[in-house]
C-alpha positions as CSV (number, residue, x, y, z in Angstrom):
1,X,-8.4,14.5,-5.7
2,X,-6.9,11.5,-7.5
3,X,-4.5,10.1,-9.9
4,X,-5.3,11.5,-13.5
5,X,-5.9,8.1,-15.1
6,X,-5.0,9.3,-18.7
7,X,-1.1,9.0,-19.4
8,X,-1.2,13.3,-20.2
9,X,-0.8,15.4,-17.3
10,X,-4.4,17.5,-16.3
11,X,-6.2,18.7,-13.7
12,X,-6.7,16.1,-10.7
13,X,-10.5,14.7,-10.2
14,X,-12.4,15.1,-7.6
15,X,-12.7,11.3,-5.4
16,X,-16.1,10.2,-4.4
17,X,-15.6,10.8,-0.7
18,X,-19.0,8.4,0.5
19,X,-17.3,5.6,-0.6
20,X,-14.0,5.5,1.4
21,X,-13.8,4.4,5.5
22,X,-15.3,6.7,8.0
23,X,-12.7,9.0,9.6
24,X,-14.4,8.7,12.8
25,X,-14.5,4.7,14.4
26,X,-14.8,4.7,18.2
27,X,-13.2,1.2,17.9
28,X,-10.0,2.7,15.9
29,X,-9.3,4.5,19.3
30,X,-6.6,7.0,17.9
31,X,-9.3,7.7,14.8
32,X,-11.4,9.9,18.1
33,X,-8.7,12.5,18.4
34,X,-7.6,12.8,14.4
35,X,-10.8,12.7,12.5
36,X,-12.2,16.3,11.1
37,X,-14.4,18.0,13.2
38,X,-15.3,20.6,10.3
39,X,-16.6,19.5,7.0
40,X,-13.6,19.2,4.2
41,X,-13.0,21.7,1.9
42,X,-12.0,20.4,-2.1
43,X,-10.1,22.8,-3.9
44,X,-8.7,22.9,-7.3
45,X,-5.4,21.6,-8.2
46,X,-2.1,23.5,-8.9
47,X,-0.1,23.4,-11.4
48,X,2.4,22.2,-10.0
49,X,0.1,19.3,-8.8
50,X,-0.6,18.7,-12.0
51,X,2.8,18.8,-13.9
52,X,5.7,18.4,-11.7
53,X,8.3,17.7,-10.6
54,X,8.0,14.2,-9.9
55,X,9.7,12.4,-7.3
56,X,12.2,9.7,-6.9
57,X,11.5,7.8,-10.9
58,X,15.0,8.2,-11.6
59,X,17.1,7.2,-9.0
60,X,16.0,3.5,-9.0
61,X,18.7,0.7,-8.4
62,X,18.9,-3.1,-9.5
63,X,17.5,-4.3,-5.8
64,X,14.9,-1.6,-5.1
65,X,12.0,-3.9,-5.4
66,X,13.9,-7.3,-4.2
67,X,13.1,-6.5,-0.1
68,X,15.0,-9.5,0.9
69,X,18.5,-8.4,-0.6
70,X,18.3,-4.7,-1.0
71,X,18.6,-3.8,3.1
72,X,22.2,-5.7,2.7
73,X,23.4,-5.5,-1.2
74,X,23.0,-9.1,-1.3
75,X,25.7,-9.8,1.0
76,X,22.8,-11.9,3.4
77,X,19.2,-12.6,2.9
78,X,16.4,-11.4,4.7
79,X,14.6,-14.6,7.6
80,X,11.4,-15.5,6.7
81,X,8.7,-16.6,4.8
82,X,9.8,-15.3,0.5
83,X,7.2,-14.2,-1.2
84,X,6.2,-12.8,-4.2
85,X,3.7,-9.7,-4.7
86,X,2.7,-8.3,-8.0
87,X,0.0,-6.7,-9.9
88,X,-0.7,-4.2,-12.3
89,X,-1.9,-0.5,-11.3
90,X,-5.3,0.4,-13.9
91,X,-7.3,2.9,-14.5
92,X,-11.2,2.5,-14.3
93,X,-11.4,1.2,-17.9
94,X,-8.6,-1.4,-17.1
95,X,-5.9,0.4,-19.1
96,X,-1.9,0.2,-17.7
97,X,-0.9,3.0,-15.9
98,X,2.8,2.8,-17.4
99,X,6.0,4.6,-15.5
100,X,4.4,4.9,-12.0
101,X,6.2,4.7,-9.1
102,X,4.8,2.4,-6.5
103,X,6.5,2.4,-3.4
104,X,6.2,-0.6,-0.2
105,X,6.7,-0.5,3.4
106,X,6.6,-3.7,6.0
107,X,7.0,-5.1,9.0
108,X,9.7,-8.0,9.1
109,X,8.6,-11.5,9.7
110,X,8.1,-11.1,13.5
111,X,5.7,-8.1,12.9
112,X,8.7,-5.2,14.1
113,X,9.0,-2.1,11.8
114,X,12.3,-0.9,11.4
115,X,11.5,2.4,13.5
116,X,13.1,4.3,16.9
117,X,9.4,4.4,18.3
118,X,8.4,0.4,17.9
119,X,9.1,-1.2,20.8
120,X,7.5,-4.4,19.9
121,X,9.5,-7.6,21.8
122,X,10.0,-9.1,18.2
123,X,13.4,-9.3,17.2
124,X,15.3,-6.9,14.3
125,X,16.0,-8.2,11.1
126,X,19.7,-6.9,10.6
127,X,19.2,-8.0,6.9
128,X,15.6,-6.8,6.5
129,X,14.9,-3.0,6.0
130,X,11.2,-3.5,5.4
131,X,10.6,-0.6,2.2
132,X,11.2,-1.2,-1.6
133,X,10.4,0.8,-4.8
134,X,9.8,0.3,-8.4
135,X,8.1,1.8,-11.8
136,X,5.2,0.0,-13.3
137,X,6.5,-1.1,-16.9
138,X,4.2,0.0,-20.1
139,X,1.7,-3.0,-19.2
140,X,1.2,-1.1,-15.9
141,X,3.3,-4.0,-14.1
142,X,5.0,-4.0,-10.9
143,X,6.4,-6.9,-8.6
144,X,8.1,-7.0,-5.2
145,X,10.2,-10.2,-4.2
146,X,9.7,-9.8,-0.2
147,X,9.3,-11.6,3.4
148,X,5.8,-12.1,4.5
149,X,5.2,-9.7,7.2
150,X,3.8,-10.8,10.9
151,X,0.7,-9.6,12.5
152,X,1.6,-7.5,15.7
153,X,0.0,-6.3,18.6
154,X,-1.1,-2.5,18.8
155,X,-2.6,-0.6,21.8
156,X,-5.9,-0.1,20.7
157,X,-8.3,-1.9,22.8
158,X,-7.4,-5.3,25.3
159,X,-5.6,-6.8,23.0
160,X,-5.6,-6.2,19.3
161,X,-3.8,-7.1,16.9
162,X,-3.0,-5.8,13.2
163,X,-3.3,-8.7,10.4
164,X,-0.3,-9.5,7.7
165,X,-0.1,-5.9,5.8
166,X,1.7,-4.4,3.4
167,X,1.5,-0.5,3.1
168,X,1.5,0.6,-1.0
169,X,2.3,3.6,-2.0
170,X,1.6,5.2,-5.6
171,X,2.9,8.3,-7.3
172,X,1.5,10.0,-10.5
173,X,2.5,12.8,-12.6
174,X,4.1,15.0,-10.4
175,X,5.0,15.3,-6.4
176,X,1.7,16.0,-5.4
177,X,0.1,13.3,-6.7
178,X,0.2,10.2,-4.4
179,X,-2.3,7.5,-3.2
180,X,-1.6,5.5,-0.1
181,X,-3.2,1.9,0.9
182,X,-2.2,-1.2,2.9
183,X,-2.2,-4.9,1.0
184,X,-3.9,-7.9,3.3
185,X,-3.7,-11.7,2.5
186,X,-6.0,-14.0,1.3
187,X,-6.6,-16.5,4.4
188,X,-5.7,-14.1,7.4
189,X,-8.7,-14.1,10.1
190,X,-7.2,-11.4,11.7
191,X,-8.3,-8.9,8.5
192,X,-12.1,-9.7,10.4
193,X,-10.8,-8.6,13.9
194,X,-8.9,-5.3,13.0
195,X,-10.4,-2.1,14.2
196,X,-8.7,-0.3,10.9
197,X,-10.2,-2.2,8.4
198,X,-13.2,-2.1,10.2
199,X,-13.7,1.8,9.1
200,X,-14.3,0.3,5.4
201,X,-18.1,-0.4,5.9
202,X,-18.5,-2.0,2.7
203,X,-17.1,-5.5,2.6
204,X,-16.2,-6.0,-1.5
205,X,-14.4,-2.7,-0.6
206,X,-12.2,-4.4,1.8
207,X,-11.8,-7.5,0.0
208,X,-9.9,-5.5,-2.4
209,X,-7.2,-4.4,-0.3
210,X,-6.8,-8.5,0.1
211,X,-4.6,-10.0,-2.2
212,X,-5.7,-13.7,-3.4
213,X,-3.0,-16.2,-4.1
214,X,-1.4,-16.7,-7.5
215,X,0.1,-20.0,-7.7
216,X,0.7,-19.2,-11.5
217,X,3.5,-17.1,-10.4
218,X,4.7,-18.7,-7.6
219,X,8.3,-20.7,-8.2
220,X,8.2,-24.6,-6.6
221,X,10.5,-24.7,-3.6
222,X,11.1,-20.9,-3.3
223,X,8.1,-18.8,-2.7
224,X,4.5,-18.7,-3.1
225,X,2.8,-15.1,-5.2
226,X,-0.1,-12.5,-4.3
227,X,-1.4,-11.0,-6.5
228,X,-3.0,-7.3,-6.0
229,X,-4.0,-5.0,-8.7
230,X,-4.3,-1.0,-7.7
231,X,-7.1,0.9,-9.4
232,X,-7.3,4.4,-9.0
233,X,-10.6,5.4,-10.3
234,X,-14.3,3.5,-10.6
235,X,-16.3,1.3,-9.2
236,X,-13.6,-1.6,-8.7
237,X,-11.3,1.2,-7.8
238,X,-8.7,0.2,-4.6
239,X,-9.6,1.8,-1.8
240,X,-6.7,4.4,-0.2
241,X,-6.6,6.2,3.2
242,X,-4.7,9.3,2.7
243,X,-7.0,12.0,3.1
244,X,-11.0,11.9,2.2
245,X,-10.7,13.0,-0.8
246,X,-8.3,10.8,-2.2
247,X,-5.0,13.3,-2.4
């Protein structure tokens, strides 16, 4: 299921399940041991799927999407590289998807989540907690002032390593509505190494998960922008990984 792309609540529509990455990739090692080994079943949506309540749209605060101050309430910045990362989230005629939650989580600039279980030799960010959130306006805009994250190592194969990502996170009408993907960055090489983005077969899929440059929004002598737009349904759609089926 997916995001209903009109602005009423409705039932949710079924994804096209061919398109999106293989759940099974001997190369994604841990992809073995959690892909299906019994077809998927698609079943209709609830209603409370498809009306309510939602989650989290009112409790936003001034420095929800500013990653680099809202770990500390400004009192110190988060180290690194500032960057800007904005877009609009569409639906497959390219109209705004207004009042939607979108929701990001990072690593800091040394490639270390903020987590008990990553043991990564990169050093904490005491100003950086590495997640933001904010509500598209009624253009379907949404921005994120934020550190560039670092690649990191992951025990995959000999020695991988995961490019520059940003997981993205988008809510609909109601709680069970919710898309998940990860942002890459025009210029990495790593994005052509990684075992994960490997599973998306179809290259102009992948390239848009990468978000290209936009020196138009970038400020001179502060940070440089990325822009990546999210679209939920269609053949330019983004592609997401939660589930097969889209929700």
């Amino acid at each position: 299921m997916t995001l209903t792309p009109s602005r009423d609540a409705g039932p949710l529509i079924p994804r096209n399940r061919s398109i999106h990455p293989v759940p099974y990739d001997p190369d994604y090692k841990t992809s073995v041991t959690r892909a299906p080994n019994l077809p998927l079943l698609s079943m209709e949506s609830t209603p409370s799927e498809e009306t309510g309540p939602r989650f989290g749209h009112a409790r936003l605060g001034p420095l929800d999407n500013n990653l680099i101050l809202n770990w500390t309430r400004g009192a110190a910045p988060a180290v690194g590289e500032r960057i800007l990362v904005h877009g609009r989230v569409l639906d497959e005629n390219a109209r705004p998807v207004p009042q939607t939650l979108v929701e990001i989580w990072q690593a800091n600039a040394g490639g270390r989540y903020r987590h008990v279980k990553d043991s990564y030799f990169a050093p904490l960010d005491p100003n950086f907690g590495g997640c933001g959130r904010t509500l598209t306006d009624d253009e379907g805009r949404y921005q994120f002032l934020t550190i560039r994250p670092g690649a990191y190592p992951w025990p995959n194969r000999g020695n991988d390593w995961r490019p520059m990502h940003i997981h993205v996170s988008v809510f609909g009408h109601s709680f069970g509505q919710r898309l998940i993907t990860q942002l890459y960055f025009e210029g990495d090489p790593l994005i052509a190494h990684c075992p994960i983005a490997a599973t998306i077969k179809d290259r102009s899929a992948l390239d848009r998960l990468v978000a290209p440059l936009d020196f138009s929004m970038s400020r001179p002598l502060d940070y440089l922008a990325y822009k990546f737009d999210i679209v939920l349904r269609g053949r330019r759609q983004t592609m997401f990984e939660n589930k097969l089926e889209g929700m």
